[in-house]
ROGUDREN-626840 format. One record per residue (C-alpha): residue number from 1; residue in three letters; x, y, z. Coordinates in nm, 4 decimals, always signed. Example, Ala and Ser with C-alpha at 12.3 -4.5 7.8 and 13.67 -1.06 7.14 Angstrom:
# residues 2
    k    r        px        py        pz
    1  ALA   +1.2300   -0.4500   +0.7800
    2  SER   +1.3670   -0.1060   +0.7140
***
This chain:
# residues 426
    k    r        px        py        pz
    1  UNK   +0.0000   +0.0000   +0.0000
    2  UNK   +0.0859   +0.3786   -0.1005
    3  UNK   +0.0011   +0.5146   +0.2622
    4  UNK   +0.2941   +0.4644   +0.4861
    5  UNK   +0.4612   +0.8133   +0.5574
    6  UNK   +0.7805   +0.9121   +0.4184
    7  UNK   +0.8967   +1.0562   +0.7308
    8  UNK   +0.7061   +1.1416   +1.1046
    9  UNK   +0.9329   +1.2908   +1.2787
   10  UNK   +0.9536   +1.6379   +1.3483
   11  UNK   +1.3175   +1.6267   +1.4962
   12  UNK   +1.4318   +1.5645   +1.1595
   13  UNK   +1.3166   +1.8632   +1.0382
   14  UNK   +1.5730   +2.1459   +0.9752
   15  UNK   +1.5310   +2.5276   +0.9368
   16  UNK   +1.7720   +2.6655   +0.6574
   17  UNK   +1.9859   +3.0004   +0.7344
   18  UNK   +1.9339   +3.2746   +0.5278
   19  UNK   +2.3062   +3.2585   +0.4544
   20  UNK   +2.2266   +2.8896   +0.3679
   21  UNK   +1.9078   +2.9660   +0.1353
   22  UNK   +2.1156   +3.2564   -0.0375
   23  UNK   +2.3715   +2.9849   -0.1392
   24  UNK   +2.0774   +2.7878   -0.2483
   25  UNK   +1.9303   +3.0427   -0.4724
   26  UNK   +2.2891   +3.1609   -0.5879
   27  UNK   +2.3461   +2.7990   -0.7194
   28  UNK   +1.9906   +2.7864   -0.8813
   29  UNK   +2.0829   +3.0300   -1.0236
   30  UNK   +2.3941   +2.8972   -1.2310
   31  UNK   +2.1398   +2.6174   -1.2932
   32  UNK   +1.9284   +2.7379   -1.4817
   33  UNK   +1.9475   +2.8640   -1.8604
   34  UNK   +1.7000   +3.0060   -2.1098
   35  UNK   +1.7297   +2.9450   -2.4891
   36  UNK   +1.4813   +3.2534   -2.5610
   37  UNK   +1.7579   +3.4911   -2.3970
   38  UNK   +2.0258   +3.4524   -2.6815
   39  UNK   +1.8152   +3.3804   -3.0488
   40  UNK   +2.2127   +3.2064   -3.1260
   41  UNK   +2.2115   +2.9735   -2.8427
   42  UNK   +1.9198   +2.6992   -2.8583
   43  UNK   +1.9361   +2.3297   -2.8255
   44  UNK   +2.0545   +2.2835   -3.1804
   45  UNK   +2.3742   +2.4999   -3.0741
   46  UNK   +2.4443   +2.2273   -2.8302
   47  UNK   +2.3864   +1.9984   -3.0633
   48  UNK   +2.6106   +2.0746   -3.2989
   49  UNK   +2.9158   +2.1548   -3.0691
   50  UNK   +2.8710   +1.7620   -2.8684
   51  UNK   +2.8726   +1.6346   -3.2221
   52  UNK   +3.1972   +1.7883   -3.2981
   53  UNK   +3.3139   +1.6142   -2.9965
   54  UNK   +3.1750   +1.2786   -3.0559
   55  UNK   +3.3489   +1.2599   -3.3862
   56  UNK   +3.6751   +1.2578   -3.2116
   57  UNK   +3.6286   +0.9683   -2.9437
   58  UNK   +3.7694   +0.6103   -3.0744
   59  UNK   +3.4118   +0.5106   -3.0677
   60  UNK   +3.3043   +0.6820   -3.3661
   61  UNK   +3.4547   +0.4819   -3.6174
   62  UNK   +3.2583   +0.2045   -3.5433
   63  UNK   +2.9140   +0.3457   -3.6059
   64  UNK   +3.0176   +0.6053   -3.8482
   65  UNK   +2.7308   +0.5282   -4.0714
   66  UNK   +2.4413   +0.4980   -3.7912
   67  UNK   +2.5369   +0.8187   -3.6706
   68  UNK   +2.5604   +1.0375   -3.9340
   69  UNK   +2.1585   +0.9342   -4.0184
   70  UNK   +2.1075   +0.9559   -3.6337
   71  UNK   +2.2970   +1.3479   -3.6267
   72  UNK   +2.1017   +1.4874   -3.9305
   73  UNK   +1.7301   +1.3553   -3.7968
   74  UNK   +1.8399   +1.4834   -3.4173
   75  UNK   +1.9854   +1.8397   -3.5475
   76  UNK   +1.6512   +1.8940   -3.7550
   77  UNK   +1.4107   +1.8002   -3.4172
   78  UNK   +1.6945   +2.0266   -3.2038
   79  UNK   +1.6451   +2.3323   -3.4201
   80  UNK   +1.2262   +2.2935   -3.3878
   81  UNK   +1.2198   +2.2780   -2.9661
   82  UNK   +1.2901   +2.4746   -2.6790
   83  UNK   +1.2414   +2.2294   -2.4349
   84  UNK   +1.5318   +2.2035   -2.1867
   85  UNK   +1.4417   +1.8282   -2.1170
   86  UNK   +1.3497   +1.7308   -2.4475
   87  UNK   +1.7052   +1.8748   -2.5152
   88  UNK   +1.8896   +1.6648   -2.2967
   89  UNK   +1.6656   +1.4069   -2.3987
   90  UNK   +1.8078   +1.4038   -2.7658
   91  UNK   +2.1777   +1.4968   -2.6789
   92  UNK   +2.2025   +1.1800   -2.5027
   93  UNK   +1.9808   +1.0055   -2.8205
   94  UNK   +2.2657   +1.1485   -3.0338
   95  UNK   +2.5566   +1.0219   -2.8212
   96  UNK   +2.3506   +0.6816   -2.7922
   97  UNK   +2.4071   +0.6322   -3.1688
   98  UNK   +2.7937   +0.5419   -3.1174
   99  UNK   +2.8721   +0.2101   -2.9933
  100  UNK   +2.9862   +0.3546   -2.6637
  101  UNK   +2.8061   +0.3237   -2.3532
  102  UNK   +3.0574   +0.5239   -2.1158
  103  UNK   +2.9276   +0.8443   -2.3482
  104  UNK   +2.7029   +1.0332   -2.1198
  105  UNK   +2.5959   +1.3734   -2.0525
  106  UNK   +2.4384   +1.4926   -1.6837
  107  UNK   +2.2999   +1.8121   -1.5739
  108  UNK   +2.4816   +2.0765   -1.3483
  109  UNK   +2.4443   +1.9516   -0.9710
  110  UNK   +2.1562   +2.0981   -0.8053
  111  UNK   +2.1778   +2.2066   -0.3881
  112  UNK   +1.8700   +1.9882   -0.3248
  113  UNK   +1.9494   +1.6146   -0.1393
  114  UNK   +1.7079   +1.3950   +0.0730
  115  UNK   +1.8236   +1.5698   +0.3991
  116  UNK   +1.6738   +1.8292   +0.2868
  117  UNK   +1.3026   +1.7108   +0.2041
  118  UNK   +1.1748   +1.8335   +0.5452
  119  UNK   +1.3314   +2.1711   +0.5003
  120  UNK   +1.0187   +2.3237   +0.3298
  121  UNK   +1.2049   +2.6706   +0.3318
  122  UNK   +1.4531   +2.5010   +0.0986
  123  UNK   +1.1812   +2.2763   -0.0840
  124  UNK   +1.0090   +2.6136   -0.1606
  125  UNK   +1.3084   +2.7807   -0.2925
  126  UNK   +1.3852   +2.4864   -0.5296
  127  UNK   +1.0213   +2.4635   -0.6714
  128  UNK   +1.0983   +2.7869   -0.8237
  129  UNK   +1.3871   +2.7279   -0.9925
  130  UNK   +1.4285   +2.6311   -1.3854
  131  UNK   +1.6391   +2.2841   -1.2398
  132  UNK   +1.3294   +2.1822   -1.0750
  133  UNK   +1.0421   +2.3155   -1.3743
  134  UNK   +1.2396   +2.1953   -1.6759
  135  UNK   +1.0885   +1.8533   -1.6123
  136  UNK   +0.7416   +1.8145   -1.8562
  137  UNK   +0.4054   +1.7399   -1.7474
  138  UNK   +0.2219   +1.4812   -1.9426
  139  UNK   -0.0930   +1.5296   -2.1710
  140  UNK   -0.2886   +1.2215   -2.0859
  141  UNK   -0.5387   +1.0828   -1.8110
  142  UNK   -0.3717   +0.9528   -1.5852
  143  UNK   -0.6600   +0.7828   -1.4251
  144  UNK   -0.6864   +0.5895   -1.7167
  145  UNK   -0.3491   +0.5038   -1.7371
  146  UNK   -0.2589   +0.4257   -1.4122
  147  UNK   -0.5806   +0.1757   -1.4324
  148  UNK   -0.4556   -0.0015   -1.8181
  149  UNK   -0.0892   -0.0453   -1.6279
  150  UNK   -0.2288   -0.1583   -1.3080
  151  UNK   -0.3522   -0.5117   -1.5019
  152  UNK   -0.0259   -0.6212   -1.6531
  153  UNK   +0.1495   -0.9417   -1.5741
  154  UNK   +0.4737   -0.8972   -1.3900
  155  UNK   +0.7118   -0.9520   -1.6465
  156  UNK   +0.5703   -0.6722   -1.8586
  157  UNK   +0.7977   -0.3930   -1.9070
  158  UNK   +0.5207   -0.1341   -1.8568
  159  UNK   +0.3633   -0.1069   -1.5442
  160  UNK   +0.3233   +0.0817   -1.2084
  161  UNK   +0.6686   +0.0888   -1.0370
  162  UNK   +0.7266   +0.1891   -0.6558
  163  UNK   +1.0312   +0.3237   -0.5160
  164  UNK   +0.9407   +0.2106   -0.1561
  165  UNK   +0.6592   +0.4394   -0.0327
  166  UNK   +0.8569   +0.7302   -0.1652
  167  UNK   +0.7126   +0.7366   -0.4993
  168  UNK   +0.4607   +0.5277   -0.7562
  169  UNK   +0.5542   +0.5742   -1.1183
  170  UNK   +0.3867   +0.4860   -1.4625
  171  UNK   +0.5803   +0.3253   -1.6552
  172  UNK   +0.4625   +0.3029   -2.0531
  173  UNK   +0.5450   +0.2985   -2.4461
  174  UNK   +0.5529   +0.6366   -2.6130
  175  UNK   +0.3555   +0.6844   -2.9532
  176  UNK   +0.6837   +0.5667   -3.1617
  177  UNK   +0.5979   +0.2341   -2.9675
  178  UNK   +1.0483   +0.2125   -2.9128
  179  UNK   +1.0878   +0.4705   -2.5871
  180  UNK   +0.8902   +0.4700   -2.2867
  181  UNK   +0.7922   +0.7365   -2.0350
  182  UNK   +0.7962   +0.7107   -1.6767
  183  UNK   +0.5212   +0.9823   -1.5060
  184  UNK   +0.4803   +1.0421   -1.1547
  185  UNK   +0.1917   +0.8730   -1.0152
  186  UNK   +0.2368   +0.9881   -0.6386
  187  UNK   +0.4824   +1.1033   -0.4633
  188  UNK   +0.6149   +1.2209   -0.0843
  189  UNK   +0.9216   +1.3312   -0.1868
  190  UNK   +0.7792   +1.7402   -0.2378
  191  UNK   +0.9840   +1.8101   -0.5467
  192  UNK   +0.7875   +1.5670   -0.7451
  193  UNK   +0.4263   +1.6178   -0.8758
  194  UNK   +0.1991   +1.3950   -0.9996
  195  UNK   +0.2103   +1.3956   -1.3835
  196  UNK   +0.5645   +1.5284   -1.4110
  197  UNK   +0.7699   +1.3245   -1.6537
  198  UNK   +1.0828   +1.1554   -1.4431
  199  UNK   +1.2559   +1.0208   -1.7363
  200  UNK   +1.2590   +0.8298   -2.0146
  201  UNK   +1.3595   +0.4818   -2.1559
  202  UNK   +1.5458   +0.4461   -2.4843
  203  UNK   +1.5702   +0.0724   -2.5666
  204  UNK   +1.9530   -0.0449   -2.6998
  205  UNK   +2.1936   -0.3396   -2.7227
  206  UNK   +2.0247   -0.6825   -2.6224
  207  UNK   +1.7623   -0.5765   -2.3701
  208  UNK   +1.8824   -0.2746   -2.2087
  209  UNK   +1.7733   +0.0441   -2.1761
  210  UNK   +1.9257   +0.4218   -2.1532
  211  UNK   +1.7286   +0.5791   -1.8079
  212  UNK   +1.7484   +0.9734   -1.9150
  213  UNK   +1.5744   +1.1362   -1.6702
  214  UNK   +1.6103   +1.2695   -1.2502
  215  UNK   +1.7775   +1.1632   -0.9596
  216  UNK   +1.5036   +1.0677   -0.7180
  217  UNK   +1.5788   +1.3529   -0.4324
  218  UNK   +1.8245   +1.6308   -0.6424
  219  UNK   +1.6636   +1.6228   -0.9791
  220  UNK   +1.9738   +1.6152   -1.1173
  221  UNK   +1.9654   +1.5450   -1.4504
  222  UNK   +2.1237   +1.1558   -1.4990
  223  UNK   +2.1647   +0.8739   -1.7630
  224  UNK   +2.2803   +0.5230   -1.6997
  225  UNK   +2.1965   +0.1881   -1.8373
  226  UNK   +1.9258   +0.0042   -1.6816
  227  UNK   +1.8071   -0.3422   -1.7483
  228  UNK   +1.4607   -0.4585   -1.6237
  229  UNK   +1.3725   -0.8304   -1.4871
  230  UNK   +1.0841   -0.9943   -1.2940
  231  UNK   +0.9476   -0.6484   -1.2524
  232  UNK   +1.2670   -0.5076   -1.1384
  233  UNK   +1.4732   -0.1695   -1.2200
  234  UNK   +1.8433   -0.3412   -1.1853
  235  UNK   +2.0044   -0.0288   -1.1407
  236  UNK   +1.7763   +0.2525   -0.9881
  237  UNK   +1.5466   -0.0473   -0.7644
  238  UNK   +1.2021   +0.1261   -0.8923
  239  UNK   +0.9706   -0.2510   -0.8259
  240  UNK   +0.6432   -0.3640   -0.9259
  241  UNK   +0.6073   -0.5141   -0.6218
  242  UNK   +0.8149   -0.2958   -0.3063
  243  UNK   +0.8212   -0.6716   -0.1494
  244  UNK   +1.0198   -0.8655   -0.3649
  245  UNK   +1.3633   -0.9325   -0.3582
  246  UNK   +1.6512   -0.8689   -0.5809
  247  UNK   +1.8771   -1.1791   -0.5419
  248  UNK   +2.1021   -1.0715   -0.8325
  249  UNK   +2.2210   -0.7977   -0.5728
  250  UNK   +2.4869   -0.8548   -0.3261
  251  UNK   +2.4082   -0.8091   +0.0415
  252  UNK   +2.5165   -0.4414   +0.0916
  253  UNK   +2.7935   -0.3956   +0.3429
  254  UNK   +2.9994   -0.1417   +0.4816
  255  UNK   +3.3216   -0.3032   +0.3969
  256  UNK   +3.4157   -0.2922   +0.0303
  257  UNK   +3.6536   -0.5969   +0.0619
  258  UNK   +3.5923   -0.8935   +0.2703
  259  UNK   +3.7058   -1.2519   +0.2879
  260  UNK   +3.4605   -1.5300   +0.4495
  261  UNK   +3.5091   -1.9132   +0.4908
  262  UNK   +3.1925   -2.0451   +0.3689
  263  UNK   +3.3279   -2.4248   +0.4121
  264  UNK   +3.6242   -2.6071   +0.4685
  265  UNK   +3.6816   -2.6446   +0.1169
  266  UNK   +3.5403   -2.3142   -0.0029
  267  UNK   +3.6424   -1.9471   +0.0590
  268  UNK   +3.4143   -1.6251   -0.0563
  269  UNK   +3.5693   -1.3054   -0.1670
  270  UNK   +3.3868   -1.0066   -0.2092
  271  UNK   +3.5536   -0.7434   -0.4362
  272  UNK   +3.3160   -0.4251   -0.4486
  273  UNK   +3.5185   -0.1649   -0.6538
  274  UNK   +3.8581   -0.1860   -0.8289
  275  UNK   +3.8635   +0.2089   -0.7311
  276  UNK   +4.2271   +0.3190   -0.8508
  277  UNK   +4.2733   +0.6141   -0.6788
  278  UNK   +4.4047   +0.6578   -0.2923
  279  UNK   +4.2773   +0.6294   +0.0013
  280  UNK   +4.0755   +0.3350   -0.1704
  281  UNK   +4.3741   +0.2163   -0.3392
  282  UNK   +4.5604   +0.2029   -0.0296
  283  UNK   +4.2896   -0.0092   +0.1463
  284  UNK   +4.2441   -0.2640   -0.1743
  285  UNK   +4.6297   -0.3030   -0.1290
  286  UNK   +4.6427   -0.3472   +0.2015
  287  UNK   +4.3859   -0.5939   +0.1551
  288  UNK   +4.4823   -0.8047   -0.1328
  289  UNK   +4.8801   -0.8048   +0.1215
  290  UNK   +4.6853   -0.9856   +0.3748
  291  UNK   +4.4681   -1.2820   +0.2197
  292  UNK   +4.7717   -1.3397   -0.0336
  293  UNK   +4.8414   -1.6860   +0.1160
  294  UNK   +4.5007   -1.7476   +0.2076
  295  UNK   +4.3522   -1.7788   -0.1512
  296  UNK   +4.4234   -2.1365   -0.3458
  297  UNK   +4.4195   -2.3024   -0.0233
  298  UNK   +4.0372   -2.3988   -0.1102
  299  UNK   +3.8481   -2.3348   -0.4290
  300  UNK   +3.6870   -1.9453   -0.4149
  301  UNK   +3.4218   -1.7844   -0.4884
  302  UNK   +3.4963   -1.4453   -0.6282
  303  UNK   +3.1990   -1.1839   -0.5749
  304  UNK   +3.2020   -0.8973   -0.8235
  305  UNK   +2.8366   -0.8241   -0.8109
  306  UNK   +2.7757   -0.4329   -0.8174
  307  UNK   +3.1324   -0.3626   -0.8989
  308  UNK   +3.1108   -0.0712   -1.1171
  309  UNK   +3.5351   -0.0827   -1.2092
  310  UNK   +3.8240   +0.1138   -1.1607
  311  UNK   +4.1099   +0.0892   -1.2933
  312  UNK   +4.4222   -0.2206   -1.3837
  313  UNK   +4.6399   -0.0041   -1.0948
  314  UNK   +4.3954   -0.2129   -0.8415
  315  UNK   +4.2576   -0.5109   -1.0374
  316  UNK   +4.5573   -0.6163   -1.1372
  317  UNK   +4.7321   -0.6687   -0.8119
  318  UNK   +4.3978   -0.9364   -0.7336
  319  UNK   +4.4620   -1.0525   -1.0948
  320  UNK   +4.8517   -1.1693   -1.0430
  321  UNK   +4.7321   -1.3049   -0.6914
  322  UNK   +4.4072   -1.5088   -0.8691
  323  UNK   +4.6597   -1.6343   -1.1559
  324  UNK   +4.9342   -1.8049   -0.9151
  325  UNK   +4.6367   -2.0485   -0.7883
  326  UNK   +4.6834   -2.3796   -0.8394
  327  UNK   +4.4916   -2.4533   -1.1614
  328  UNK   +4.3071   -2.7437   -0.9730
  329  UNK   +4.1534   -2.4791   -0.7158
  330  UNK   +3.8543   -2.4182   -0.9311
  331  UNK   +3.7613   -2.0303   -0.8832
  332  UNK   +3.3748   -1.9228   -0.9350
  333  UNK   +3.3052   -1.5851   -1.0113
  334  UNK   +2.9445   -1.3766   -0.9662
  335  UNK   +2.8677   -1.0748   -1.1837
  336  UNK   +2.5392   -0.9266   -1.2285
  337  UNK   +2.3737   -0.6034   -1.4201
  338  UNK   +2.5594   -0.3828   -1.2262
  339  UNK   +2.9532   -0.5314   -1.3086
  340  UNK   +3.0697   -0.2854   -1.5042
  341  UNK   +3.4073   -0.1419   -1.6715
  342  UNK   +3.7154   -0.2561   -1.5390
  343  UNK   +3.5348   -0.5152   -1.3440
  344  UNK   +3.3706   -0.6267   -1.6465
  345  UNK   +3.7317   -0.6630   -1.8004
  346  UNK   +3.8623   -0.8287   -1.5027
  347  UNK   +3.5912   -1.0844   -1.5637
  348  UNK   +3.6459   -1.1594   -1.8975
  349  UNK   +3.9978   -1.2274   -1.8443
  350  UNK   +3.9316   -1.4534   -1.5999
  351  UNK   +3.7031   -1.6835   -1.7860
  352  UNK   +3.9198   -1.7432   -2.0507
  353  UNK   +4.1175   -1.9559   -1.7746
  354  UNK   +3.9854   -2.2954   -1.7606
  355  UNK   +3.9327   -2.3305   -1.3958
  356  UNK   +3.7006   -2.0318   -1.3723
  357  UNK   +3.3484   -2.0395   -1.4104
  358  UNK   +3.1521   -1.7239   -1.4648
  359  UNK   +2.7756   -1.7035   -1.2794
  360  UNK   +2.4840   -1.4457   -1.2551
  361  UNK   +2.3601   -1.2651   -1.5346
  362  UNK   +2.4689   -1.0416   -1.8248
  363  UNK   +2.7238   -0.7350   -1.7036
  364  UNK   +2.6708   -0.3921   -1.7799
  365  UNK   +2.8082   -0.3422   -2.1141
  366  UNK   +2.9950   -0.0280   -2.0698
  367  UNK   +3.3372   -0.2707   -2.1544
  368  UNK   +3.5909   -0.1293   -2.4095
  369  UNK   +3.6092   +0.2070   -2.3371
  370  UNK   +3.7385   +0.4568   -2.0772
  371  UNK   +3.6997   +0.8033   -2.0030
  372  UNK   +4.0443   +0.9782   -1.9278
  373  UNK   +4.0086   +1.3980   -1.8799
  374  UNK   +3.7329   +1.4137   -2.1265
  375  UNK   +3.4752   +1.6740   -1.9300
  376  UNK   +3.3213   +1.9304   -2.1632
  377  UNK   +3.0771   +2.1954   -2.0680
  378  UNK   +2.8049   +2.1969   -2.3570
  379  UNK   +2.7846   +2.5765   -2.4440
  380  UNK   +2.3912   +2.6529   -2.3974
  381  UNK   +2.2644   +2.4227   -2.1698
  382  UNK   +2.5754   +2.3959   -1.9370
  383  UNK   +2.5427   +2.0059   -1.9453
  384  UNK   +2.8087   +1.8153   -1.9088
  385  UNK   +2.9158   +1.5277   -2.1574
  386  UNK   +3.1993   +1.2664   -2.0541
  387  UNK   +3.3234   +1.1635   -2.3466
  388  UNK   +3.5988   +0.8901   -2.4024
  389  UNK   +3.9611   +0.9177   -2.5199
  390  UNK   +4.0747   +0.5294   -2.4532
  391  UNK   +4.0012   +0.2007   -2.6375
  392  UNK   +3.9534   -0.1458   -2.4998
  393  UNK   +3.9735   -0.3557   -2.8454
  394  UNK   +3.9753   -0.6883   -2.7083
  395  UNK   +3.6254   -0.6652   -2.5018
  396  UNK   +3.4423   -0.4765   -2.7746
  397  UNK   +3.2247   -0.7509   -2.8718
  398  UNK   +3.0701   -0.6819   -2.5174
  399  UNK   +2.9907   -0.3528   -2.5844
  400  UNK   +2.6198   -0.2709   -2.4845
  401  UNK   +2.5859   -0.6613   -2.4971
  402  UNK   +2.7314   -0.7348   -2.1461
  403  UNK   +2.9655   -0.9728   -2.0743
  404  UNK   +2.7792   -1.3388   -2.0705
  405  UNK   +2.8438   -1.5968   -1.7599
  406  UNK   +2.8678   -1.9264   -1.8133
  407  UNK   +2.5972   -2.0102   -1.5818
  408  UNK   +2.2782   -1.7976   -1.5420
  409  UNK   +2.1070   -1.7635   -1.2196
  410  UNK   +1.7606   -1.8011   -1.1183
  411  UNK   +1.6686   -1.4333   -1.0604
  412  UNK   +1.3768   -1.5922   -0.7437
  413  UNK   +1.6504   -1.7189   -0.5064
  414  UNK   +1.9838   -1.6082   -0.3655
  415  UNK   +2.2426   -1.6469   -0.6111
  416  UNK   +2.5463   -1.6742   -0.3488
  417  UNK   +2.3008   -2.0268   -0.2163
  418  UNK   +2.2429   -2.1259   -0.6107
  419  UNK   +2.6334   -2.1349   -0.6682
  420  UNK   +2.6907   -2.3459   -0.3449
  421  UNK   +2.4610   -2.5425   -0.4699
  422  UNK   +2.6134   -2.6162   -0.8091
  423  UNK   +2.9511   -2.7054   -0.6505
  424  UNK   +2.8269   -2.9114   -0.4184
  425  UNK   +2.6468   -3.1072   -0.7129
  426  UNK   +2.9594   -3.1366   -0.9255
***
């Protein structure tokens, strides 16, 4: 049920300085950006200056001819809108078009965060800002909607989503029956209203999907890919049903490395980032120094679940380490939706060894590529695009495909119990 509050009590509540809310309004202030101000800056200025960009990254090559259709059709709609959001929506269209999935481009950071949801001086302040009103409303009934999605079967890819009892979304194919929309439904989180358009689904790849929309409690503009299964958001967590569980996930805790004896024969290893930049570095070091002579002393099980990557300066210390195991050890390594980059590397590397096998689900596709200082500021809208500079040839067949286990995992039980399971058999 929709009725459970999103917060009762008062203590939390904060009253905002009026040093603090002149910060607030300062920063809105940078926000925001009007096309109608300057007749030479509009979307299509934007536009045209990212596609200058994209041209350059090692990407581009690839899909040279998909592109170049995709950049003349997206320049034409560009020049006809002034739309902030249906601007970013077709920047990130355009940079979708190259076989690159690290290309993204995010709004300026907004001053809003969920600490600060009970601060209604603050909430106010933000309503009234362009970072807050770019997002569209939606022309339909949403009675009528919300009733048509209410009566699909789980596995449906439209729907009505929940993110807890923060927020119910509508979730549904626009009129070029590819995208889909997700609307607000309800919401307690005040800087959402119902019938406000929270982003939007571009379908890509073998079943994933580009999320171009807001961040739940800073409407930050965002893009990522998402993947959805059993009625499941495998990125963001938006559910069809707030009780289910999301076994794909590793158990979230505070350590990012751990080591666990699950048996007397078999050891678990939890990896969550290969993060190659200190402190983090230092700790993964540190780390990977003390279980050195504890790993091939059993066969492991190598968790890499929700490992978004790093970098080789970190993953390839635990590489070195993994490849002195006696080849008998057998090593059994879980990746999900959310391995990604370096990790995703790391992974494929390691099942091309023939004591390794790979279980889970697809990875996250953003493989051969890697962003190194490539931050531009897109002249109108102030967006920002990463853009990459660094090639990966070797994993590019896993580009916006994901990287494939060799053993795919029941999505309604734990995976950590299914692998156990399938040693045990063997």
């Amino acid at each position: 049920m929709f009725t459970k509050t999103m917060r009762n009590s008062k203590e939390n509540q904060k009253v905002v300085s009026m040093y603090s809310l002149l910060i607030l309004a300062l920063t809105l202030g940078v926000y925001t950006f009007g096309y109608s101000q300057n007749a030479a800056c509009n979307c299509s200025t934007d536009i045209t200056y990212l596609n200058e960009k994209l041209r350059k990254t090692p990407a581009f090559k690839e899909s040279k001819e998909l592109y170049t259709k995709t950049y003349t059709r997206i320049f034409t709609q560009g020049k006809q809108i002034d739309s902030k959001f249906e601007c970013y929506y077709l920047l990130n269209k355009l940079a979708l078009a190259i076989e690159d999935r690290h290309l993204k481009i995010f709004g300026a950071k907004t001053e809003m965060s969920s600490a600060m949801m009970d601060d209604m001086l603050a909430v106010h302040a933000f309503k009234t800002s362009i970072a807050n009103t770019l997002y569209p409303k939606v022309e339909i009934n949403l009675d009528s909607l919300e009733q048509k999605l209410s009566i699909l079967i789980l596995d449906a890819k439209e729907g009505i989503y929940y993110f807890g009892d923060a927020i119910k979304l509508g979730v549904y194919t626009n009129t070029n029956m590819t995208d889909y929309t997700m609307v607000v439904l309800e919401s307690k989180i005040p800087i959402w209203e119902r019938g406000t358009v929270l982003a939007r689904l571009i379908p890509y790849g073998d079943d994933y999907h580009r999320f171009i929309g807001g961040s739940l409690y800073s409407k930050r503009l965002i893009t990522f890919g998402e993947r959805i299964k059993k009625g499941m958001f495998l990125t963001y967590g938006f559910k069809k049903d707030t009780t289910a569980i999301d076994f794909s996930n590793s158990a979230k805790k505070e350590d990012t490395y751990r080591i666990k004896e699950l048996s007397s024969t078999l050891t678990y290893l939890n990896v969550g980032s290969f993060n190659s930049f200190y402190p983090q570095l230092a700790e993964a070091e540190k780390f990977y120094k003390r279980i050195a002579s504890e790993l091939g002393t059993k066969e492991l099980v190598l968790d890499l679940r929700n490992n978004g990557g790093g970098g080789d300066r970190n993953s390839n210390v635990l590489f070195n380490l993994l490849k002195d195991i006696d080849k008998h050890k057998k090593i059994h390594v879980l990746v999900n939706h959310n391995t990604g980059s370096n990790a995703e590397q790391f992974a494929a590397k390691l099942k091309a060894w023939k004591n390794v096998t790979v279980y889970g689900d697809k990875t996250n596709g953003t493989i051969t590529y890697e962003i190194k200082n490539g931050s531009y500021i897109l002249p109108c809208s102030g967006y920002i695009a990463e853009l990459t500079s660094k090639k990966h040839t070797q994993f590019i067949k896993y580009e916006s495909k994901g990287l494939p286990p060799d053993v795919f995992l029941d999505y309604d039980r734990d995976w950590l119990v299914q692998v156990k399971e399938r040693i045990r058999s063997k």
